[in-house]
C-alpha positions as CSV (number, residue, x, y, z in Angstrom):
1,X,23.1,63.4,40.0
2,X,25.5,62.5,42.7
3,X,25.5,59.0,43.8
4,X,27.6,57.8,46.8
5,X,28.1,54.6,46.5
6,X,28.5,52.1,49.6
7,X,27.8,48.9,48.4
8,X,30.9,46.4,46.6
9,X,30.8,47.6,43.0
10,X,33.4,46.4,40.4
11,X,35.3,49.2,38.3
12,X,33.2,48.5,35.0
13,X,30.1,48.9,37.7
14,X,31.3,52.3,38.6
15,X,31.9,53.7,35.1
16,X,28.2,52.3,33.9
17,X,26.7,54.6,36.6
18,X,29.4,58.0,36.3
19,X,28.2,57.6,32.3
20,X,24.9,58.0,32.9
21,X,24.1,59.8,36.4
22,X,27.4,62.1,36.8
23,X,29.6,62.2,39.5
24,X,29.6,58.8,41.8
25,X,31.6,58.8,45.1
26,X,32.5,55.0,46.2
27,X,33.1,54.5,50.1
28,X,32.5,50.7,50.1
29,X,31.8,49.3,53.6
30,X,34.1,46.3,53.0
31,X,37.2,49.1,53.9
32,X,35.7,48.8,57.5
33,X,35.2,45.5,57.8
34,X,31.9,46.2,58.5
35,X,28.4,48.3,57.6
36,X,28.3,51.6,58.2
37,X,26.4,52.8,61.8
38,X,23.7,55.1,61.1
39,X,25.8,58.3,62.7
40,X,29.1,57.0,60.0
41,X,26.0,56.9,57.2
42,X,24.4,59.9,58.2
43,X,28.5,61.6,58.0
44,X,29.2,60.1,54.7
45,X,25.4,61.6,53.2
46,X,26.5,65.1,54.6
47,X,30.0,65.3,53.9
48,X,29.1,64.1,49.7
49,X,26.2,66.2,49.7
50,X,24.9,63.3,48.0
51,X,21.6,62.9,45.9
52,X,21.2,59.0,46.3
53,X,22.9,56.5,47.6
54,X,23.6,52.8,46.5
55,X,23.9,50.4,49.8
56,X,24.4,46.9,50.9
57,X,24.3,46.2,54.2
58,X,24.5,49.7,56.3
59,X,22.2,50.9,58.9
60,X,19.1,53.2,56.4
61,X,17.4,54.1,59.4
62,X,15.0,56.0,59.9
63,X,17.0,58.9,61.4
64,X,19.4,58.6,58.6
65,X,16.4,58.7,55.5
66,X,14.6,62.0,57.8
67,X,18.3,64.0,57.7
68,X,18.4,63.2,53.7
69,X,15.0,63.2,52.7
70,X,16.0,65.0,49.1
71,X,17.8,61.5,48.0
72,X,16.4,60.6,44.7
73,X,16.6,57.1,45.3
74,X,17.8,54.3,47.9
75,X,19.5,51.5,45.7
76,X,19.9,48.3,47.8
77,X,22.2,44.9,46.9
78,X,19.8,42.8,48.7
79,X,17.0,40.1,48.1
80,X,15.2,42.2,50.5
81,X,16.0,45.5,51.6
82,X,15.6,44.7,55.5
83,X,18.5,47.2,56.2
84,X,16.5,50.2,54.8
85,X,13.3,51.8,57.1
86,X,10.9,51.0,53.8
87,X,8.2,53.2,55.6
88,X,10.1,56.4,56.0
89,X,11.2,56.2,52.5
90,X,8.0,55.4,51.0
91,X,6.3,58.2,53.2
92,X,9.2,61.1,51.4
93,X,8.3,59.5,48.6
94,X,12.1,57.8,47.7
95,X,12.5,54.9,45.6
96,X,13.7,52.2,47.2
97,X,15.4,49.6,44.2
98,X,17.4,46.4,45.4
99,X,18.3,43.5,43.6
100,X,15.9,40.1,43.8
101,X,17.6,36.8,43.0
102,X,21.5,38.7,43.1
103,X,22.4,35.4,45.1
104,X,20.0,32.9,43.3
105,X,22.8,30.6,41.8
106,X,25.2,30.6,44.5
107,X,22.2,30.1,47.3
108,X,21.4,26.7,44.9
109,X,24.6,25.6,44.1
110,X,25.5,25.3,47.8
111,X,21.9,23.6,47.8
112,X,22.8,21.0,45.9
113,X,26.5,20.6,47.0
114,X,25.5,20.5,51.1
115,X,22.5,17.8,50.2
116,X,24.8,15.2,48.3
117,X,27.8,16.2,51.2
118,X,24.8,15.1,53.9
119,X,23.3,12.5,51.9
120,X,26.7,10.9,51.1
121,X,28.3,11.6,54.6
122,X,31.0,12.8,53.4
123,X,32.8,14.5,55.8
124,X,32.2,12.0,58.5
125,X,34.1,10.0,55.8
126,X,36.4,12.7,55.6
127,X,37.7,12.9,59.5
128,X,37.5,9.4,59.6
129,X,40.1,9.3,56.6
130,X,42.2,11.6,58.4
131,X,42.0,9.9,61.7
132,X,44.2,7.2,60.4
133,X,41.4,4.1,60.8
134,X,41.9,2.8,57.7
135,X,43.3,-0.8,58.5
136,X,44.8,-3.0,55.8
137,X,42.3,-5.1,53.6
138,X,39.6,-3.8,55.7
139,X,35.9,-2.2,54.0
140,X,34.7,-0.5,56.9
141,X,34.7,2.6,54.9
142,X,32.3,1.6,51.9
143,X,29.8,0.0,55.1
144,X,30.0,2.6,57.6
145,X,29.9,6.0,54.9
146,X,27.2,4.1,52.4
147,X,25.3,7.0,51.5
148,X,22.0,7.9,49.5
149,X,21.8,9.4,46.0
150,X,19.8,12.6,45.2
151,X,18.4,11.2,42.1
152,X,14.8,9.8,42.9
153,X,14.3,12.3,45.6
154,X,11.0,14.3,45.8
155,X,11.9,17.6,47.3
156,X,9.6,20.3,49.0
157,X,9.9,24.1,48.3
158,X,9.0,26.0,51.0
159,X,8.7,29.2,48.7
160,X,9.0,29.2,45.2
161,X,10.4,32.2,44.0
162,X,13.3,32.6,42.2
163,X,15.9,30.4,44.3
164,X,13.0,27.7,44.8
165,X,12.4,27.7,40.7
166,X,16.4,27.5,40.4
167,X,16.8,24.6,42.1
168,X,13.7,22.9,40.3
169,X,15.0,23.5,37.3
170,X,18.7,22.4,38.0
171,X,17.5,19.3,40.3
172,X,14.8,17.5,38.2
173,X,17.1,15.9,35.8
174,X,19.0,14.4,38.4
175,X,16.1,13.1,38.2
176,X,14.3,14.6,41.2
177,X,10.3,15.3,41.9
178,X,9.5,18.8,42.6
179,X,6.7,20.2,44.5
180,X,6.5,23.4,46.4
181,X,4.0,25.6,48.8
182,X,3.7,29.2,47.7
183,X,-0.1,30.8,47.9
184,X,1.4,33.8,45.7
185,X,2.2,31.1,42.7
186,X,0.1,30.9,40.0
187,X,0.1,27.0,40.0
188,X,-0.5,26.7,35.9
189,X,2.8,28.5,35.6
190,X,4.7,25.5,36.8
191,X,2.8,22.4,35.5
192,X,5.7,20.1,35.7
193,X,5.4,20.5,39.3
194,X,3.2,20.1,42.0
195,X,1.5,23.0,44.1
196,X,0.6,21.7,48.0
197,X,-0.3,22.4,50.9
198,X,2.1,23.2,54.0
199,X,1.0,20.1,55.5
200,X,1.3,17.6,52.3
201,X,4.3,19.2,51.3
202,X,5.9,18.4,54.9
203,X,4.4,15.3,54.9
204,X,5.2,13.9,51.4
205,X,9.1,15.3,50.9
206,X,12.1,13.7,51.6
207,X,13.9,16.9,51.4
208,X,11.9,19.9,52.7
209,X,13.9,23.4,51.9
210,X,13.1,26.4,52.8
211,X,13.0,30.0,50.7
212,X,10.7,32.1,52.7
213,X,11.2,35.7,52.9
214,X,10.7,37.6,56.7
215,X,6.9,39.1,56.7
216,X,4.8,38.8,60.0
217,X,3.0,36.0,58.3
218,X,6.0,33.5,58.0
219,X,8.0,34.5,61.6
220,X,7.9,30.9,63.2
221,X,5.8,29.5,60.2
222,X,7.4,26.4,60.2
223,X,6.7,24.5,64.2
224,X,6.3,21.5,65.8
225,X,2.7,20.9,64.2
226,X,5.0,20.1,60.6
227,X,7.9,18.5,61.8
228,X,5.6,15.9,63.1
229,X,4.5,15.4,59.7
230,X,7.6,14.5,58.3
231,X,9.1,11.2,57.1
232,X,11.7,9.6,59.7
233,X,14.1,9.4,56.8
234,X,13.6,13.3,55.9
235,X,16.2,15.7,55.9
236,X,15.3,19.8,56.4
237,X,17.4,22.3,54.9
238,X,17.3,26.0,55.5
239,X,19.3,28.8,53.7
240,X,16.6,31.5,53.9
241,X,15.9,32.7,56.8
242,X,16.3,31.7,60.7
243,X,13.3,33.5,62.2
244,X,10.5,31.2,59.7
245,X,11.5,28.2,61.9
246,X,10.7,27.9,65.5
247,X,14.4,26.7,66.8
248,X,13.0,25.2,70.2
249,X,10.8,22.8,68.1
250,X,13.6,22.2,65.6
251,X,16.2,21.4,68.5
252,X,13.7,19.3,69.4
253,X,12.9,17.1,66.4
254,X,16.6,16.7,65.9
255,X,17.9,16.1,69.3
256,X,15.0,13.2,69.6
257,X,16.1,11.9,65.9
258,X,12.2,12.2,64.9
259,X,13.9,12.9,61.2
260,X,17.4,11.9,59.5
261,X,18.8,16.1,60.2
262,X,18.9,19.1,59.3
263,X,21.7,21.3,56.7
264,X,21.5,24.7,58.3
265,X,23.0,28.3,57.2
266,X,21.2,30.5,59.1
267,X,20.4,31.1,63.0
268,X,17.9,33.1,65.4
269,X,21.3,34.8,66.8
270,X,24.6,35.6,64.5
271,X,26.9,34.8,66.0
272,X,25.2,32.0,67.5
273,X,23.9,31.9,71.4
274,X,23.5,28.8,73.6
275,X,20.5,27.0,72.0
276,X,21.8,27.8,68.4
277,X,25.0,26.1,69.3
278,X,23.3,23.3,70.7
279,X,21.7,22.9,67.5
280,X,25.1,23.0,65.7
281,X,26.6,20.8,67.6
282,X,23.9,18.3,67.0
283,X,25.4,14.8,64.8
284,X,22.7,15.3,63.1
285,X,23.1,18.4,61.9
286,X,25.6,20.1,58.4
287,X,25.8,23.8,59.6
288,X,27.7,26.5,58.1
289,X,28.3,30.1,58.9
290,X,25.4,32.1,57.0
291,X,27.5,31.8,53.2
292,X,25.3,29.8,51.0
293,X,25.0,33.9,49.5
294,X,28.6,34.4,49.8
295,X,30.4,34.0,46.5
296,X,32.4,36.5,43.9
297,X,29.7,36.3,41.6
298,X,27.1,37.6,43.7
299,X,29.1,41.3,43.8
300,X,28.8,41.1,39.9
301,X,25.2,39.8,39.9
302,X,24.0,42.6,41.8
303,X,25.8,45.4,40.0
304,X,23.9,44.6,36.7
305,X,20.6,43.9,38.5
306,X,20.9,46.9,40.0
307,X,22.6,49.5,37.1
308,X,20.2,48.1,34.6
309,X,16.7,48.9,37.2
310,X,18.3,52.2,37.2
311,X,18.9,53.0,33.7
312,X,16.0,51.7,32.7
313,X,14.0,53.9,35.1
314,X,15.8,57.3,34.7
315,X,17.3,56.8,31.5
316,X,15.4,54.9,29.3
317,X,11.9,56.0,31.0
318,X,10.8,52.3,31.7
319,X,8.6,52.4,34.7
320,X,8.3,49.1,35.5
321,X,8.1,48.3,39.3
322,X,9.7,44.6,39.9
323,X,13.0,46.0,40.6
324,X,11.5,48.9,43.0
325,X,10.9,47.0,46.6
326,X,8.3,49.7,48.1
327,X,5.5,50.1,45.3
328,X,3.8,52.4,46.8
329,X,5.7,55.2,45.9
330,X,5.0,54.4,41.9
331,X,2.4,56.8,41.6
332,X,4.6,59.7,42.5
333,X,7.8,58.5,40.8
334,X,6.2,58.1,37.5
335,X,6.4,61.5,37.0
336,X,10.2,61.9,37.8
């Protein structure tokens, strides 16, 4: 098999895959600075004559999966495959693997970090530091920075898959309560923790996060009708997902001070447009530039994710489906 890989894959990575599959071409989009368009895809396919392709962040369209429908199978670094068109794949009948939970650790490390940074304002305490106000015997610093501590938070998971049951697990010795919404969790599963509803959770938290994946159910999921519900002291936090939140009713639960702020790392528009930067540039609000996935590890995380799915699907004929994003095509790959 000839495998043209696009996606960041370490050396070791590469060799794993040559070993087992044959001859592997690597074109990683990073030497561009950015993914590859669907006409600089649909080059790379042709001129590679390749059999399957491993990608990250280039444009699978639909034109691009038509023109190479005899690809074996579409491997994806992702959580979620939302670069790939799922439905022309799954209707030629192409795998389409990808790598859940890659960025689980780094997404809750940054969690945790951005929380204590917020709760402990430490970077107003930081410029104010800098800005040379420190006068001589004075203790405006341990008044005006007095912070809260994590420990003795209860914290709301708005999803609780595997980033959501990574931070319960790394938070509730701080100690922290957990409870979480997820109406795909098996609530005996996790009886250390509580199961709510959307509205109790929101009401209840003092930290509400969210880990929602994109589906047409959870596009502007979280509105006005929540934000109401939540404690004045409460602080939201989103690293999932922009699109879940509706931003005008978030701008204006912030802007009004209805809750203590928000720590944001994603936005409706990237870069940013008007009303996201007027969200940004709230006090109130710890934003950073879509990188709570961004760390070394990740690259490695996915390559072993991803070159273990495959060699135990091809090589070691174990047809197990939670690495394979669009299930539908089981029935016909079984038989591969």
């Amino acid at each position: 098999m000839k495998i043209l890989v696009t996606a960041p894959y370490h050396e070791q990575g590469l060799l794993e895959l040559k070993l087992n599959f044959g001859e592997v071409i690597y074109k990683p989009w990073k030497e561009n600075d950015r993914a590859y368009t669907e006409q600089e895809l649909l080059n790379l396919l042709y001129e590679t004559e390749a059999e399957a392709l491993i990608t990250e962040h280039d444009h699978v369209t639909e034109k691009v999966i038509n023109k190479n429908a005899h690809l074996q199978f579409i491997g994806v670094c992702r959580g979620t495959p939302s670069n790939v068109a799922l439905d022309i794949a799954t209707l030629h009948k192409i795998p389409v693997f990808y790598t859940p939970a890659r960025n689980a650790q780094a997404v809750v490390e940054m969690f945790i970090a951005n929380t204590i940074t917020f709760l402990r304002h430490i970077i107003p305490g930081m410029n104010w530091l800098k800005s040379r106000k420190w006068e001589a015997g004075a203790h405006t610093s341990y008044l005006q920075f007095k912070g809260g501590e994590l420990a003795g938070k209860t914290i709301g998971l708005v999803g609780f898959g595997a980033i959501g049951q990574l931070i319960a697990k790394l938070v509730e010795n701080y100690p922290c309560n957990i409870q979480y919404y997820d109406p795909y969790v098996d609530a005996s599963r996790f009886p250390d923790y509580k199961k709510l509803s959307l509205e109790e959770l929101f009401a209840s938290s003092d930290i509400v996060s969210v880990h929602l994946p994109v589906t047409e159910e959870t596009k502007k999921l979280i509105d006005k009708s929540l934000f109401k519900l939540m404690k004045p002291e409460a602080l939201f936090v989103n690293t999932a997902r922009a699109v879940v939140v509706n931003r005008e009713d978030l701008y204006e639960v912030l802007s009004e001070e209805k809750i203590k702020g928000a720590i944001l790392d994603v936005f409706d528009n990237e870069p940013p447009d008007e009303l996201d930067y007027k969200i940004i540039d709230l006090p109130n609000v710890m934003a950073t530039p879509h990188i709570a996935g961004a760390t070394f590890e990740v690259e490695d995380h996915h390559v072993r994710i991803l070159n273990q799915a495959l060699i135990d699907w091809y090589i070691h004929d174990r047809k197990t489906s939670d690495k394979i994003y669009n299930k539908e095509v089981l029935a016909s790959t079984t038989d591969m």
